[in-house]
NUMIRO-252646 format. One record per residue (C-alpha): residue in one letter; z, x, y negated. Coordinates in steps of 0.001 Angstrom, whole numbers. Example, Ala and Ser with C-alpha at 12.3 -4.5 7.8 and 13.67 -1.06 7.14 Angstrom:
# NUMIRO-252646
a / 7800 / 12300 / 4500
s / 7140 / 13670 / 1060
***
This chain:
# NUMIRO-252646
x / 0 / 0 / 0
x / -664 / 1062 / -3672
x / 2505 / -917 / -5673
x / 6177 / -222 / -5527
x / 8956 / -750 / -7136
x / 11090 / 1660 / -9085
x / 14537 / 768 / -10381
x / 12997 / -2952 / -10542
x / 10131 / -1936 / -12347
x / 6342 / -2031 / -10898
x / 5238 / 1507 / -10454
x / 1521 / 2089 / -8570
x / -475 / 4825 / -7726
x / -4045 / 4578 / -9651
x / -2094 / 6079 / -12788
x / -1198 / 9920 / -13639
x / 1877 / 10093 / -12263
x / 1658 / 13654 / -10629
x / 2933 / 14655 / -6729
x / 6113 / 16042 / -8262
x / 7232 / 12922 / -10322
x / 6733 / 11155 / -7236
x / 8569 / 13065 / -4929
x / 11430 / 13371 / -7415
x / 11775 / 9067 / -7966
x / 11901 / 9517 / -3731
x / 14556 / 11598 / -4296
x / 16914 / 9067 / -6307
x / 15736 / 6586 / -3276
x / 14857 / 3717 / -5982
x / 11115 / 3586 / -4194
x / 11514 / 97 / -2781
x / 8669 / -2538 / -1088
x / 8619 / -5360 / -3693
x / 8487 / -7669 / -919
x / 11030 / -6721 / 2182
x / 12951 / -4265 / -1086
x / 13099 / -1661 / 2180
x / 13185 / 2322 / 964
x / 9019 / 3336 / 1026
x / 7960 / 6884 / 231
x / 5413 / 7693 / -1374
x / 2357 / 9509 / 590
x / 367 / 12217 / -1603
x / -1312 / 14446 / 647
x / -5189 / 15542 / 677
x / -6801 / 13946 / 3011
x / -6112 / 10267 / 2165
x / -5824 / 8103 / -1049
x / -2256 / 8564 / -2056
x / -302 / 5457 / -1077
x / 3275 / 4272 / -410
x / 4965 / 3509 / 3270
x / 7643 / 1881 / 4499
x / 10515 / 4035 / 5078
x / 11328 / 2170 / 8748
x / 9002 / 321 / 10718
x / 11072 / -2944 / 9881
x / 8650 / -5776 / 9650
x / 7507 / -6670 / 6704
x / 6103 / -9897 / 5829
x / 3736 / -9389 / 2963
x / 2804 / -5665 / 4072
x / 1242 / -4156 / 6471
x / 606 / -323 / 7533
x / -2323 / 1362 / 8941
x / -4846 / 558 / 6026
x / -7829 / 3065 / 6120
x / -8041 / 5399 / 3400
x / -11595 / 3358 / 2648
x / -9545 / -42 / 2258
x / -6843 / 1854 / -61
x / -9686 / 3514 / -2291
x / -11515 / 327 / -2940
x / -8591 / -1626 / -4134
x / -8279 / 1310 / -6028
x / -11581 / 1024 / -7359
x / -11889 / -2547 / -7439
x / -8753 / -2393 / -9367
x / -10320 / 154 / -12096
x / -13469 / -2005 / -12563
x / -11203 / -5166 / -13038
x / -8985 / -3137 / -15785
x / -12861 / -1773 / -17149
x / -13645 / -5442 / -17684
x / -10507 / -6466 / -18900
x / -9254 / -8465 / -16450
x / -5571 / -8483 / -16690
x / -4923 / -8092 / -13130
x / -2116 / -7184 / -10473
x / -2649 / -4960 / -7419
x / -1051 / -6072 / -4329
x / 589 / -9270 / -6078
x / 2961 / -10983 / -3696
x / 2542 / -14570 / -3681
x / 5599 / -15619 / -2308
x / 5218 / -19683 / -2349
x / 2493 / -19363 / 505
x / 3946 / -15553 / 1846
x / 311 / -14080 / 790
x / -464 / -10385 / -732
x / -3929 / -10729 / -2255
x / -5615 / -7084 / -2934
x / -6495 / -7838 / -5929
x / -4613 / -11113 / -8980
x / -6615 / -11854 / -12019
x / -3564 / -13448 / -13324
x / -4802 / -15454 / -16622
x / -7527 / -17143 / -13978
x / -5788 / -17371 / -11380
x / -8106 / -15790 / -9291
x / -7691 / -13653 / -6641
x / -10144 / -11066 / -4935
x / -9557 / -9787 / -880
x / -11263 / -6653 / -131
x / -12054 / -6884 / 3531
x / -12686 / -3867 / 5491
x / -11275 / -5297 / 8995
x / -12729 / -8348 / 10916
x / -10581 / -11637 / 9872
x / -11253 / -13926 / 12150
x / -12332 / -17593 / 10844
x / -9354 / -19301 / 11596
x / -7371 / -16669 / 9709
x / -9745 / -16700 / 6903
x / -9415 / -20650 / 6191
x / -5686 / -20169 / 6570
x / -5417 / -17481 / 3636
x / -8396 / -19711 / 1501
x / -6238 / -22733 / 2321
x / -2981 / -21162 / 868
x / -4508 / -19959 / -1951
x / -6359 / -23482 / -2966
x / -2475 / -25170 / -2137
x / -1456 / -23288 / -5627
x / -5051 / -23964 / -7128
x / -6068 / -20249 / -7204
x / -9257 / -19540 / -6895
x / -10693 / -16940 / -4308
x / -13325 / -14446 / -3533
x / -13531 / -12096 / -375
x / -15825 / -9020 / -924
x / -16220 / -6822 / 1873
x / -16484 / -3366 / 2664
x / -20012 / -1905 / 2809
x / -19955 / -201 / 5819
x / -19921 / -4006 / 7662
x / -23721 / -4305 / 6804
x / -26694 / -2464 / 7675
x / -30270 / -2915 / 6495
x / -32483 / -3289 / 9398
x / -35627 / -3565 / 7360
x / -37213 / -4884 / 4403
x / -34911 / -8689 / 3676
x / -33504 / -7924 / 7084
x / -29628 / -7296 / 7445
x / -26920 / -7314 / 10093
x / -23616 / -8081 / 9444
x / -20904 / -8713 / 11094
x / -20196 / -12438 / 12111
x / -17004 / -13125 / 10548
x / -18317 / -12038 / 7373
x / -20721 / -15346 / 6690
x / -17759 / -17908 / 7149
x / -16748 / -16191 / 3636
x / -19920 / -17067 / 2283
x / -20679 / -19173 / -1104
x / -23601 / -21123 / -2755
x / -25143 / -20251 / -5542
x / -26738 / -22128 / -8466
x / -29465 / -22947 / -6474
x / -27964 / -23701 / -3103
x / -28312 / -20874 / -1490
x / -25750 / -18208 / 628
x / -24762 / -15328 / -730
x / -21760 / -12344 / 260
x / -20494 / -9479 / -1879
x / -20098 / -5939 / -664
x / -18528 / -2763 / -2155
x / -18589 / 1100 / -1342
x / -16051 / 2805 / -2661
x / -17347 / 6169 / -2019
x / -20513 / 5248 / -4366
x / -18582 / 3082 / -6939
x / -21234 / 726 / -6416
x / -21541 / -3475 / -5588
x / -24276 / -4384 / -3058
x / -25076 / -8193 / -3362
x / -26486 / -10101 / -175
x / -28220 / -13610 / -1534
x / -30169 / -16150 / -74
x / -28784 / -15283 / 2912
x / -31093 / -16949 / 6212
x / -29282 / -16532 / 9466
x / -31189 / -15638 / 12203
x / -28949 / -14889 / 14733
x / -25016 / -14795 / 15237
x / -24988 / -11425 / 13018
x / -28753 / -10852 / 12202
x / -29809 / -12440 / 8651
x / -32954 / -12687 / 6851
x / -31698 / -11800 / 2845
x / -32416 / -10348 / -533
x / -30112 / -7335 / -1031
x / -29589 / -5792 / -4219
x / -27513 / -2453 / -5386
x / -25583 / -1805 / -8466
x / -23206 / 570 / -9788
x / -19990 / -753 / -10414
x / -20373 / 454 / -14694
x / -23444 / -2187 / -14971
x / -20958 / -5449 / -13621
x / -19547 / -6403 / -16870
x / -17190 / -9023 / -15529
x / -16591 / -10975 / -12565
x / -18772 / -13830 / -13028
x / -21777 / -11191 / -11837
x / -19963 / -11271 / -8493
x / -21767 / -15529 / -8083
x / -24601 / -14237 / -9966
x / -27829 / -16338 / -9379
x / -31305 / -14322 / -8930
x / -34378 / -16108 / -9964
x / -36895 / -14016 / -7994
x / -37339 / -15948 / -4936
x / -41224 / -17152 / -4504
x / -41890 / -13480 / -3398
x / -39180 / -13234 / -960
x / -39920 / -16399 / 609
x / -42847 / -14743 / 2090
x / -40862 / -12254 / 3807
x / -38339 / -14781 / 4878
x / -40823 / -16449 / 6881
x / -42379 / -13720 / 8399
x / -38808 / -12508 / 9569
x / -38359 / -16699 / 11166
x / -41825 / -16367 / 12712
x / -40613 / -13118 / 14465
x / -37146 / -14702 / 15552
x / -39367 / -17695 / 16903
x / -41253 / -15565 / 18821
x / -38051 / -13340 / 20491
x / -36873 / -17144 / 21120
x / -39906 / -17723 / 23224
x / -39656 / -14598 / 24683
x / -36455 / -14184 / 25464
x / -35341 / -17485 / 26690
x / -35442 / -17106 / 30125
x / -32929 / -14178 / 30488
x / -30585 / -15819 / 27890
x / -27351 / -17143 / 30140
x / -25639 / -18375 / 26899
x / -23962 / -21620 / 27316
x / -26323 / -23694 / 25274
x / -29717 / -21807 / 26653
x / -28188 / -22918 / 30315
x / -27536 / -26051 / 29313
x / -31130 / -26405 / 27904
x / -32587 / -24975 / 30400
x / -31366 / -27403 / 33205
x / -31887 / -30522 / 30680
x / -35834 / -29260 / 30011
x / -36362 / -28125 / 33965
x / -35203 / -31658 / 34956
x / -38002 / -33020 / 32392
x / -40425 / -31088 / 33405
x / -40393 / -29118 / 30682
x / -39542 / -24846 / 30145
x / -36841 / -23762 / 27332
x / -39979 / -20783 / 26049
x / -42547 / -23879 / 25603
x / -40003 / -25510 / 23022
x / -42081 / -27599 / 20195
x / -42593 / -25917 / 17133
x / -41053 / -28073 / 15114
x / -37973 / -27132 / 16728
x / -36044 / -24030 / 15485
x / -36599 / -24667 / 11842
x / -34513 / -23569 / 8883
x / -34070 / -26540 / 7369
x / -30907 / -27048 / 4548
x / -27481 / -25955 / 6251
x / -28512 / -25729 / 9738
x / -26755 / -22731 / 9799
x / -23292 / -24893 / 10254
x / -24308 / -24884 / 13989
x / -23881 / -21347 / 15471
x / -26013 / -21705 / 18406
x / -30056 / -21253 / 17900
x / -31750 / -24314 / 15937
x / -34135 / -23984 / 18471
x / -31921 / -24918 / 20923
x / -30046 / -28010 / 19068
x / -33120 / -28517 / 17178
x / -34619 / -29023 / 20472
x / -31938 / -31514 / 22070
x / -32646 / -33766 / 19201
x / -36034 / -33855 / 20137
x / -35129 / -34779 / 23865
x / -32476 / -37428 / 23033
x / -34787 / -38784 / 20423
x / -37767 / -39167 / 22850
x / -35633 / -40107 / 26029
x / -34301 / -43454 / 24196
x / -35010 / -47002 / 25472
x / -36193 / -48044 / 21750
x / -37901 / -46474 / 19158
x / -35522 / -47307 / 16654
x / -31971 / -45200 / 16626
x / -28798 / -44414 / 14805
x / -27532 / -41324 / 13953
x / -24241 / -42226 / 15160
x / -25549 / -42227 / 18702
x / -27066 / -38526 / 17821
x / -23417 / -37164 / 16068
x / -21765 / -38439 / 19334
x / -23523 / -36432 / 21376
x / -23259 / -33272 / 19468
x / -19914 / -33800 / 19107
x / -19514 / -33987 / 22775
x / -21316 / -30793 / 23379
x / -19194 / -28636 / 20872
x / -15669 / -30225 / 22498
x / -17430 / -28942 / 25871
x / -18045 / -25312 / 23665
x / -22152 / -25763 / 24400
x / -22765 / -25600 / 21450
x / -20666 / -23352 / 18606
x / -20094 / -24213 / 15036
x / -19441 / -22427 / 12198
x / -16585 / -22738 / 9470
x / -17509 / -22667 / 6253
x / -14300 / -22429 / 4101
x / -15761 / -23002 / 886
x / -18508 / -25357 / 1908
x / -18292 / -29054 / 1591
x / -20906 / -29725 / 4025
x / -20546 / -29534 / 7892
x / -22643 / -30020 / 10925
x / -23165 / -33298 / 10280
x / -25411 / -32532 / 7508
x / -27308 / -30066 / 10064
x / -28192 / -32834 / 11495
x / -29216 / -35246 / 9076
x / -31095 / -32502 / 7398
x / -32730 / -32226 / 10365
x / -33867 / -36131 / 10964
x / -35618 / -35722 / 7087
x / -37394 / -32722 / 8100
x / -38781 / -35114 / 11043
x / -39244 / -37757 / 8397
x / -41303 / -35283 / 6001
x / -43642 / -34700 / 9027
x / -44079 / -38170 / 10351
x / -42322 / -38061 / 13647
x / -39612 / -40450 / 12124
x / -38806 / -43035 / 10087
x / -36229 / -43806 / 7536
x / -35238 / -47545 / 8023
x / -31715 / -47720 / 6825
x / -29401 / -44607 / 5383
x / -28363 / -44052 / 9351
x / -31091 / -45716 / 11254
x / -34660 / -44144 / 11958
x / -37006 / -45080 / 14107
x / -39664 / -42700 / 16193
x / -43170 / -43423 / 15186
x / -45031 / -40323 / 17767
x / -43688 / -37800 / 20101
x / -43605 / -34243 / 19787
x / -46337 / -32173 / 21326
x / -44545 / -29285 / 23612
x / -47075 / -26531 / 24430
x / -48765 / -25699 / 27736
x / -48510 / -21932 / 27514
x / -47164 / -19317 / 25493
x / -50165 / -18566 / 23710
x / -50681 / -21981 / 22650
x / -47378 / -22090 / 21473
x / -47453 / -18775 / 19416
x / -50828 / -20537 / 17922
x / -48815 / -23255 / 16968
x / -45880 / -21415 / 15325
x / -48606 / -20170 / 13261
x / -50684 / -23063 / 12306
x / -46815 / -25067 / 11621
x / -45845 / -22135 / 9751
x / -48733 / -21926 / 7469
x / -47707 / -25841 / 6478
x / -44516 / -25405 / 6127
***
């Protein structure tokens, strides 16, 4: 940790305060935790950020040893940049209503930043989002850059637990923060696509941390989209293909679960219709594949007595096959929407392209049937021709 107390007074360590003035305030043994008020002692060697630690290894409820020296020197740096901007703002601020120790408290705000180096997983995340919005303090999680790696031009992974943190922008669309402390510099994922549980199609863009001049750049909006949306869809074309051709060695829950459902119908989980697996508006609140739910929907659609259908009937059975774990959802913290609106997102994508009909805000009714292809080259053709529409 980077804040202590000294005879009741704050002291941290991104000031001037030299190894010897430290070691002599350990000396009077004033150096207490501000949240357990155990002895700590303060840590000033060479080879790691200079930090305090607990005296004992007494559990403490609002700290907790064994931060990297990478997590310790970007709340350091985060911290400077903050001060840069002036943000008046407290490292390490223990909020003891909901027993939470953000990184980082813009106090006037009430805003408070996380700088995330280890995997949180999404049930922990909501908790500490949840706790925060109890008080009405606002929240943002930015994450250490060594989570993400550019694969190739708009193509990123990251890691999985990262993208429940994820906000909209001004247009509707993802977007994640990042920070390397080593570089001083904020890397900026938006219009995030997923493609895959940790693969994501995305616009990434670098700056150093002098050019942010205040924290609204961190849900900063960029305008220059109609050339990346090229590039996104060349990057969905290419998943839609490794779909097709890896389907049949997939033994995921959901691709088994297909696979038996389309095999039964005479039908194979590679052949899927191409206007299934589509990245329609917040399909990413399912986990698993849109070609694979995207596909389902299709079946159930086509396998009913009448032509006409709610999408109760359609919810039900989704919701069966995520209390079964088929198929896997994702939490969204700060989203309002849900699966739900996967779904129905879905249905008006059918409705655009005349497979459907709208007759009443949950009723549709099926006016054709999709066309599955014969062979895999007829359904690579048709990826490309439905593409090309799109």
């Amino acid at each position: 940790m980077l804040v202590a107390l000294f005879n009741d007074q704050y002291v941290d360590m991104v000031g001037e305060i030299t190894k010897e003035e430290w070691y002599l305030k350990n000396k009077s043994g004033k150096l207490r935790c501000p949240v357990c008020q155990n002895k700590v002692i303060p840590k000033c060697g060479t080879k790691k950020t200079w930090h305090f630690a607990h005296h004992s290894f007494e559990e403490c409820e609002g700290f907790h040893e064994g931060e990297t020296d990478y997590h310790l020197l970007g709340k350091k740096g985060l911290y400077k940049w903050l001060t840069h901007v002036n943000e008046k703002t407290l490292l390490e601020y223990y909020i003891r209503d909901i027993k939470q120790r953000p990184d980082l408290f813009l106090q006037e705000n009430q805003h408070v930043i996380e700088f995330q180096c280890a995997t949180v997983t999404p049930e922990d995340l909501r908790k500490r989002i949840s706790g925060y919005q109890s008080l009405n303090i606002a929240s943002d999680w930015i994450f250490g850059m060594k989570r993400i790696k550019q694969k190739g031009p708009d193509l990123y992974y990251i890691q999985s637990s990262d993208l429940s943190a994820a906000k909209k922008d001004s247009n509707g669309q993802l977007y994640l923060n990042y920070y390397c402390p080593l570089k001083e510099q904020f890397f900026r994922l938006r219009n995030i696509i997923p493609l895959s549980q940790k693969k994501v199609a995305a616009h990434g863009y670098a700056f150093s941390k002098k050019k942010c001049c205040d924290v609204l750049w961190l849900s900063r909006t960029f305008l220059n989209l109609k050339t990346h949306n090229v590039n996104h869809n060349v990057l969905w074309k290419k998943q839609k293909y490794t779909w097709r051709t890896t389907a049949f060695k997939n033994t995921s829950p959901a691709v088994m679960y297909m696979k038996k459902v389309l095999y039964f119908n005479h039908h194979s989980l590679t052949l899927f219709p191409s206007v299934a697996g589509i990245s329609t508006d917040d399909f990413y609140h399912i986990e698993t594949s849109p070609y694979l739910w995207q596909t389902y929907m299709l079946f159930l659609i086509e396998k009913l007595p009448t032509s006409l259908f709610s999408t109760n009937f359609i919810e039900q059975e989704f919701q069966r096959l995520i209390q079964k774990r088929v198929l896997q959802i994702r939490d969204f913290p700060y989203l309002k929407e849900s699966w739900r609106d996967a779904v129905e997102n879905y249905l008006s994508f059918l409705v655009n392209h005349h497979l459907l009909e709208k007759v009443s805000e949950k009723t549709y009714r099926r006016i054709q049937y999709v066309h599955y292809p014969k062979t895999l080259d007829e359904a690579f053709k048709l990826d490309e021709i439905f593409s090309e529409k799109s």
